[in-house]
LOLUMSE-263575 format. One record per residue (C-alpha): residue number from 1; residue in one letter; chain; x, y, z. Coordinates in nm, 3 decimals, m for minus. Last residue first. Example, Ala and Ser with C-alpha at 12.3 -4.5 7.8 and 13.67 -1.06 7.14 Angstrom:
BEGIN
nr / rest / kette / c1 / c2 / c3
2 / S / A / 1.367 / m0.106 / 0.714
1 / A / A / 1.230 / m0.450 / 0.780
This chain:
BEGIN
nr / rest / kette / c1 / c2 / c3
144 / X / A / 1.039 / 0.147 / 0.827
143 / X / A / 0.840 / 0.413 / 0.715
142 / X / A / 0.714 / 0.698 / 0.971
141 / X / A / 0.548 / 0.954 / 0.768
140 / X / A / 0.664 / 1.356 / 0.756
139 / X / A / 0.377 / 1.668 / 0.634
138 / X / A / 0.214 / 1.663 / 0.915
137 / X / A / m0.143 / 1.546 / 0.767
136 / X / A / m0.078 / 1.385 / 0.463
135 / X / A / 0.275 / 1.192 / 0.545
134 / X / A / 0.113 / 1.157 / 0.919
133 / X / A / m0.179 / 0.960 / 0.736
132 / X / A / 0.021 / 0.786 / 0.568
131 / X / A / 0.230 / 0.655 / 0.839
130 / X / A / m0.040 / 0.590 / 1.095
129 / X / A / m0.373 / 0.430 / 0.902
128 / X / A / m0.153 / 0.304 / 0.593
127 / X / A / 0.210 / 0.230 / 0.738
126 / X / A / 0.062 / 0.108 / 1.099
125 / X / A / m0.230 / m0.067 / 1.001
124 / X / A / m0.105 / m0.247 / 0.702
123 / X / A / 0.195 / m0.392 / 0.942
122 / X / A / m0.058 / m0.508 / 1.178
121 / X / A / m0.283 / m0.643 / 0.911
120 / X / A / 0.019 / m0.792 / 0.772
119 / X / A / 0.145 / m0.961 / 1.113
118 / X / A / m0.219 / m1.129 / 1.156
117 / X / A / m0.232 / m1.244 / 0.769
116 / X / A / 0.094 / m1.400 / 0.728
115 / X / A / m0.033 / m1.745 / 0.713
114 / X / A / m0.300 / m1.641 / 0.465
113 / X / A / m0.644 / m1.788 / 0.573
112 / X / A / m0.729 / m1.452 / 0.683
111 / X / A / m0.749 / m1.309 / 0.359
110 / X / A / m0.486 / m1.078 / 0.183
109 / X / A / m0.577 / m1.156 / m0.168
108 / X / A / m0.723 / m0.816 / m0.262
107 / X / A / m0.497 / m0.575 / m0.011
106 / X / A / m0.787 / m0.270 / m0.027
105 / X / A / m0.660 / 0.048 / 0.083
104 / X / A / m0.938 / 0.337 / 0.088
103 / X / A / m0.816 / 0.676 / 0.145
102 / X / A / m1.127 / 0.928 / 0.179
101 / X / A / m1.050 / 1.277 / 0.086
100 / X / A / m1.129 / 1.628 / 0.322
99 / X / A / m1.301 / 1.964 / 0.256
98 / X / A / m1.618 / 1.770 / 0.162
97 / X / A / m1.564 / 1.416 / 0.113
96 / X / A / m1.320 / 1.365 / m0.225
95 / X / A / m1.239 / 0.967 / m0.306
94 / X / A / m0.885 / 0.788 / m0.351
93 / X / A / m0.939 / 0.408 / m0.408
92 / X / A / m0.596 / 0.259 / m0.356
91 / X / A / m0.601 / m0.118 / m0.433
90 / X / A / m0.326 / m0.359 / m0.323
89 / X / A / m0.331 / m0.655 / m0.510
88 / X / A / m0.259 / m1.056 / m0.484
87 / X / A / m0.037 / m1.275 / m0.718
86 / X / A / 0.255 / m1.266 / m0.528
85 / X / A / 0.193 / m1.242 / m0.162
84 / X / A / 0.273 / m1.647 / m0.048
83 / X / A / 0.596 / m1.644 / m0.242
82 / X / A / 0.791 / m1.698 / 0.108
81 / X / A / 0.519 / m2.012 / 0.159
80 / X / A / 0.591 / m2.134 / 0.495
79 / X / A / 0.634 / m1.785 / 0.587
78 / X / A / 0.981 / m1.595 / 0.770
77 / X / A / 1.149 / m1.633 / 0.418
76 / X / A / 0.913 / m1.347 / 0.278
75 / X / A / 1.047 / m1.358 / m0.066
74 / X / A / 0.837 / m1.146 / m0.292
73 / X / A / 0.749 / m1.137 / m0.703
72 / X / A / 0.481 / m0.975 / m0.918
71 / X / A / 0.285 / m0.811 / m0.676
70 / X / A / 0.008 / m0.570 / m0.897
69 / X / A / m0.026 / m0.199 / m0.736
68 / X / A / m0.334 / m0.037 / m0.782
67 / X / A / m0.352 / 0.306 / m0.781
66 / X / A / m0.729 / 0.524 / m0.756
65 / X / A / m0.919 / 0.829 / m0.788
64 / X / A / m0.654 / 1.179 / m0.743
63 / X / A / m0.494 / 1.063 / m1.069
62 / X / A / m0.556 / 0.755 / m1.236
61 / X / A / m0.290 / 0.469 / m1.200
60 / X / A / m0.403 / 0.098 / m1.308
59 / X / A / m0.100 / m0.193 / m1.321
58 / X / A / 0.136 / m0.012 / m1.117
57 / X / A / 0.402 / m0.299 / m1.092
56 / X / A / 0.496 / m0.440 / m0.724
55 / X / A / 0.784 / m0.632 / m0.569
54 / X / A / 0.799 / m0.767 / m0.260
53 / X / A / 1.119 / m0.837 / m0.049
52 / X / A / 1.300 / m1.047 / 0.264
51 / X / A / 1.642 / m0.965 / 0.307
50 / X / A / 1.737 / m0.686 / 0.511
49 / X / A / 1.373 / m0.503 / 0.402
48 / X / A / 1.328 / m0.406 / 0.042
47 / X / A / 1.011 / m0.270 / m0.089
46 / X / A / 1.026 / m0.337 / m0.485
45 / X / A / 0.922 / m0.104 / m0.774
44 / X / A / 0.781 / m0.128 / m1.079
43 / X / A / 0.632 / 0.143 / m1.291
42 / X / A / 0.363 / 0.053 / m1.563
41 / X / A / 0.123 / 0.360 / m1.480
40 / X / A / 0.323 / 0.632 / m1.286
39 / X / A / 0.517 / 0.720 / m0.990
38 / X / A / 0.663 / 0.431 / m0.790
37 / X / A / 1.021 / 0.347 / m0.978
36 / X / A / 1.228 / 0.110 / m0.928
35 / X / A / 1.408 / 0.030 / m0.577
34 / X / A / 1.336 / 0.104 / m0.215
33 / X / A / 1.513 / 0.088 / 0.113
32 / X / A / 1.290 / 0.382 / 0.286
31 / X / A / 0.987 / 0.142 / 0.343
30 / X / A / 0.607 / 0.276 / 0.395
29 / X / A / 0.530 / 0.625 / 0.462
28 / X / A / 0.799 / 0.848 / 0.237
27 / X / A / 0.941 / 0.568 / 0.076
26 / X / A / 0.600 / 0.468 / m0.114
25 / X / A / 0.614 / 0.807 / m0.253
24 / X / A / 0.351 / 0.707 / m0.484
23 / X / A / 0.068 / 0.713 / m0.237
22 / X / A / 0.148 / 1.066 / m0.155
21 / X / A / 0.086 / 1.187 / m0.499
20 / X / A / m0.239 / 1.038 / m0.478
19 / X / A / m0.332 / 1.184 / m0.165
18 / X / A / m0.238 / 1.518 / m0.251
17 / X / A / m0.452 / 1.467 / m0.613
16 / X / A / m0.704 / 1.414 / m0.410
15 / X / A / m0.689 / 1.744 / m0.158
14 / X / A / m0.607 / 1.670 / 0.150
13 / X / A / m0.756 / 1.703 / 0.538
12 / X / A / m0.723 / 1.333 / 0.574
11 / X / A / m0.974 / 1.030 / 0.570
10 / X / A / m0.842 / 0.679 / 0.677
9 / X / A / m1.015 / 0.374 / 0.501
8 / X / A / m0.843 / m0.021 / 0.596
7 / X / A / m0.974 / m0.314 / 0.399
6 / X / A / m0.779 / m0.670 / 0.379
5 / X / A / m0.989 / m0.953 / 0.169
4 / X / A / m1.250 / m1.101 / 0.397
3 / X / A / m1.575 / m1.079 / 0.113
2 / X / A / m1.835 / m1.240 / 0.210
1 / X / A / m2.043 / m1.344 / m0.069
């Protein structure tokens, strides 16, 4: 089976638990206009841009290996289907190499037959491989 779902890896001179912490400052790297909570097991939390939204619950949380975020509910007016995110998952496997730690985002459900999948891999790119990465390695991300 082939899979297509979304898959970005960046590695950064962290430790795991680093990474993991940085993960859930999801204003830090990925949208400043936040609300709820991003921290722990069970925690929801939206993303809020002037308008459109998604909203997330931590459904798996372990330390310095892995977060995976669960989307409950989004309006993304600029797609046919606003709603078109809820029901997929974005997977953080977190993995020592060496000195350094593996990031490995997964967006399960983000498939190229997904209207928005072109401006999401774009977006993905630039908060996970650029703004994350900054958070980890300069200390400062870039979120919108």
């Amino acid at each position: 089976m082939n899979n297509q779902d979304y898959t970005a890896t960046i590695e950064v001179p962290a430790s795991a638990q680093a990474a993991f912490e940085a993960i859930n400052s999801v204003p830090k790297w990925w949208v400043v206009n936040t609300k709820g909570s991003s921290e722990k097991l069970n925690d929801e939390f939206s993303v809020l841009w002037n308008g459109p939204f998604v909203t997330f619950r931590i459904i798996e949380s372990i330390p310095g290996k892995c977060v995976v975020w669960n989307v409950t509910d989004c309006d993304l007016p600029f797609l046919k289907d606003a709603k078109e995110w809820v029901g997929t998952k974005v997977v953080f496997d977190i993995a020592p190499k060496g000195n350094a730690t593996t990031i490995t985002l997964t967006h399960v459900g983000l498939v190229p037959e997904l209207e928005c999948y072109g401006g999401c891999v774009k977006g993905w790119d630039q908060y996970f491989k650029d703004s994350l990465y900054k958070l980890l390695t300069d200390g400062k991300g870039l979120p919108s």
